[in-house]
C-alpha positions in Angstrom: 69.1 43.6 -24.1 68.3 46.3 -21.7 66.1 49.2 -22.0 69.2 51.5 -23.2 70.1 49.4 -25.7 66.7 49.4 -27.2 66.2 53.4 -26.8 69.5 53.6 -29.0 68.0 51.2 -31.2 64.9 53.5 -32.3 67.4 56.4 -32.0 68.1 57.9 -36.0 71.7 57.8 -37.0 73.0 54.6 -35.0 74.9 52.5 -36.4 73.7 49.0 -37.9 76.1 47.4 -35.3 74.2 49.4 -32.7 70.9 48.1 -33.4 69.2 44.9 -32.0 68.7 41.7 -34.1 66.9 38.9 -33.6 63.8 38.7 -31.2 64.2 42.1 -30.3 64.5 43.5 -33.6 61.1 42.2 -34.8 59.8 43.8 -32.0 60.1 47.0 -32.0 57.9 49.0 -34.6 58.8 51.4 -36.6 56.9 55.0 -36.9 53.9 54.5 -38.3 53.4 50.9 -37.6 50.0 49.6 -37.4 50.3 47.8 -34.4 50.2 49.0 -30.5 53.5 50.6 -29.5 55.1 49.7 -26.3 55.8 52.3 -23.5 59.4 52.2 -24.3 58.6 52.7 -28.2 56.8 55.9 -27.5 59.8 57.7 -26.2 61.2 58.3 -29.3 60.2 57.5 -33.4 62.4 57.7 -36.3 61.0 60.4 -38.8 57.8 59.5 -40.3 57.6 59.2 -44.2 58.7 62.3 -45.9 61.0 63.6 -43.1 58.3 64.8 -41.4 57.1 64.4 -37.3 54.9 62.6 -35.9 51.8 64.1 -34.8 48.1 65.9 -35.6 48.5 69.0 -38.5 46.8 72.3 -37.7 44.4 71.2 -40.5 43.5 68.3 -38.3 43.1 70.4 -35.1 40.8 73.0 -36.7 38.7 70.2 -37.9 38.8 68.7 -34.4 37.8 71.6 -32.4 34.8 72.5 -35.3 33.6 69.1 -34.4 33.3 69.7 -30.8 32.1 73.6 -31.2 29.0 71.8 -33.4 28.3 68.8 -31.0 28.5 71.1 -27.8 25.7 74.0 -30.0 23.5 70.5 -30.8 23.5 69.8 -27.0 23.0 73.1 -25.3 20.3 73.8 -28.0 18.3 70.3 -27.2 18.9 71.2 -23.4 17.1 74.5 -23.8 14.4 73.0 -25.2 13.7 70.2 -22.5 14.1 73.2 -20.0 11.3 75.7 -21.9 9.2 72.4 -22.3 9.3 71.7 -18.7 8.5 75.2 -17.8 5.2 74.9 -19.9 4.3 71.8 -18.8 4.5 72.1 -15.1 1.8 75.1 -15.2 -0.5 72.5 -17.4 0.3 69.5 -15.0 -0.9 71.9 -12.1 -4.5 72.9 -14.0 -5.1 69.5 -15.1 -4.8 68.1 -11.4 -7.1 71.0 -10.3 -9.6 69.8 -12.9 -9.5 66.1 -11.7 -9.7 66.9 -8.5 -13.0 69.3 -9.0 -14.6 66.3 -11.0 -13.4 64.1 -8.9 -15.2 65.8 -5.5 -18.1 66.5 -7.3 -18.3 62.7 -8.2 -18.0 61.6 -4.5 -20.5 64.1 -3.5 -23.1 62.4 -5.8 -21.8 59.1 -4.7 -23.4 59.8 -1.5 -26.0 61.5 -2.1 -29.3 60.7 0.0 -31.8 58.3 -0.8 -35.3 60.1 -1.1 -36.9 57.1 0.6 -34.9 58.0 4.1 -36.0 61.9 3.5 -39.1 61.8 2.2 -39.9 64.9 2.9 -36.7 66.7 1.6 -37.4 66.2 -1.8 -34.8 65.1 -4.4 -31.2 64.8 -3.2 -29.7 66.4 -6.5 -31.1 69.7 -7.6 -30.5 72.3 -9.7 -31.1 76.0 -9.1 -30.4 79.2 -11.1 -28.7 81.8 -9.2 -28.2 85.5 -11.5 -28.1 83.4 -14.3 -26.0 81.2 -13.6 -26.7 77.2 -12.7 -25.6 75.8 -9.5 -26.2 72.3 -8.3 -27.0 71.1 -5.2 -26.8 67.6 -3.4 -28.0 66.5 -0.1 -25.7 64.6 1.0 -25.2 61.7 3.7 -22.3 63.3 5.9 -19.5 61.7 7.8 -20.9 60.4 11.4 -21.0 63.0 14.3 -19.1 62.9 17.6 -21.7 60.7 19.4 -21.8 58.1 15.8 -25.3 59.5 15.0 -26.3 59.9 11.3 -26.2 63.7 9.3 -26.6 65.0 6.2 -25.4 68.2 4.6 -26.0 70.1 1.6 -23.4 71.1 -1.0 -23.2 73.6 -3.4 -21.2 73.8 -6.7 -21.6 77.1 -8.3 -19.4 79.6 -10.6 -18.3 82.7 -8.2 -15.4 85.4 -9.7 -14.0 83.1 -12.2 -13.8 80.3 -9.8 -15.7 76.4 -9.6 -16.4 77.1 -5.6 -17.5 74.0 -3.4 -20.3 75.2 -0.5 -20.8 72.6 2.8 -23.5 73.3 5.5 -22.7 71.8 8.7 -23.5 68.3 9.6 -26.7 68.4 11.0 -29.1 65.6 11.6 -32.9 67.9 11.3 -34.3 68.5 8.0 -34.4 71.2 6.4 -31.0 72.3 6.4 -30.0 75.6 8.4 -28.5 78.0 5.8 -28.5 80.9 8.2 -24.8 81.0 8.3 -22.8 80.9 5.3 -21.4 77.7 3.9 -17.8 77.2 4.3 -16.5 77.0 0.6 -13.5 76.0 -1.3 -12.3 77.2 -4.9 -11.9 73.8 -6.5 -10.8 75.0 -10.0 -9.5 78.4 -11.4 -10.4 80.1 -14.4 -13.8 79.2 -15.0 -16.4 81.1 -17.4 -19.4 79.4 -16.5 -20.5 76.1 -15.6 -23.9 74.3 -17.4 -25.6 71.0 -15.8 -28.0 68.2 -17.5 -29.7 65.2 -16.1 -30.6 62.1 -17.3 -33.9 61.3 -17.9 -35.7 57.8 -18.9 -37.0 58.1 -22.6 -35.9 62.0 -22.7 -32.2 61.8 -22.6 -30.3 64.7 -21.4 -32.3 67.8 -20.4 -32.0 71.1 -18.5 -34.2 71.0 -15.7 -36.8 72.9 -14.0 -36.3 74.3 -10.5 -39.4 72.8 -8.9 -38.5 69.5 -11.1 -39.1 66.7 -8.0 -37.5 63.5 -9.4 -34.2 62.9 -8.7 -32.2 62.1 -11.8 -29.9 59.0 -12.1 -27.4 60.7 -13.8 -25.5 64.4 -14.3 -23.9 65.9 -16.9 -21.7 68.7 -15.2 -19.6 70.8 -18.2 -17.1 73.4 -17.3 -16.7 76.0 -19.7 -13.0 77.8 -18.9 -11.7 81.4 -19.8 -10.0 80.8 -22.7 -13.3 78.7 -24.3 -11.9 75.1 -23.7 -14.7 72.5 -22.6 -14.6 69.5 -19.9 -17.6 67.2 -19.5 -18.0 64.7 -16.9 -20.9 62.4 -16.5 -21.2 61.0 -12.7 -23.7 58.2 -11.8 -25.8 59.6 -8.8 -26.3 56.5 -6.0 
């Protein structure tokens, strides 16, 4: 049977002699078979039921096309959303790091912090001072090795200036006291900053504010960074 023959077969008003039997007649579907149509099927269909044509109603189009309108709405409104979240994330991310990193410094700083017994006469490593009201902490610190390998120390200074958690270094130097007649070089560690309070830890006290002239060097400090819009950290660093 060739491929004409079976084209006239599916073709409405042939003749019964003109249609396939056998094999070939089981084969073929009819419209609206249940069952995959071949290529050659799809050409052309007897009427459906009812005299009518094969294919998707208006009805069925609309319905269609609604669908997609709703799924598309669903998925540019869930996009915009990840987009505005991202936006106000990536600002938070940034302050977040900036607090770590302030903490972080500050905790390194107090990591190497001198031993009073190789400065006995520099008095305690960590101090702190009030400067127009406001606290700042200071630590002698061991510094990195000079050029010729010798042994230094610096001081550093955290302290609150124009909103800002500032980090002040002296130079290296290996003579006690250390020269303050030039400025410190400093770096703004954290924006944003109201004020900044500081407590050490003292044996059968607990945390206390202390005095100026105070000449024990505490074992612990309690740094707490009040920022401008009245949110709180606290960090507690072990001083080595």
């Amino acid at each position: 049977m060739t491929e004409l023959a079976a084209r006239r077969a599916l073709t409405p008003g042939s003749s019964p002699a003109e249609r396939p039997r056998g094999a070939l007649a089981s084969f073929l579907p009819t419209c609206g078979a249940a069952q995959p149509w071949p290529a050659i099927c799809r050409l052309k269909c007897e009427p459906c039921r009812g005299g009518t044509a094969c294919g998707f109603t208006l009805l069925e189009l609309l319905v269609a096309v609604a669908i997609m309108a709703l799924v598309s709405l669903l998925a540019w409104r869930g996009l915009s959303s990840l987009l505005a979240t991202r936006e106000r994330l990536i600002p938070e991310n940034e302050d977040v790091r900036a607090l770590l990193t302030g903490f972080g410094q500050m905790q390194l700083d107090l990591t190497q912090a001198a031993s009073p017994l190789l400065l006995p006469g520099a008095g305690p490593p960590v101090r702190m001072r009030v400067v127009d009201g406001s606290p700042t902490l200071l630590i002698l610190r061991i510094a990195p090795p000079l050029a010729d390998g010798a042994s230094a120390v610096q001081q550093v200074i955290y302290s609150i200036q124009d909103g800002n958690l500032l980090r002040q270094a002296t130079q290296p130097t290996r003579s006690l006291p250390v020269d303050f007649s030039a400025t410190p070089a400093g770096l703004r560690l954290l924006p944003r900053v109201a004020s900044m309070q500081v407590r050490f830890w003292r044996p059968n006290q607990g945390w206390v504010i202390p005095a100026e002239a105070d000449p024990t060097a505490p074992p612990g400090v309690e740094v707490e960074l009040i920022r401008a819009d009245g949110s709180r950290f606290r960090r507690v660093m072990l001083v080595s």
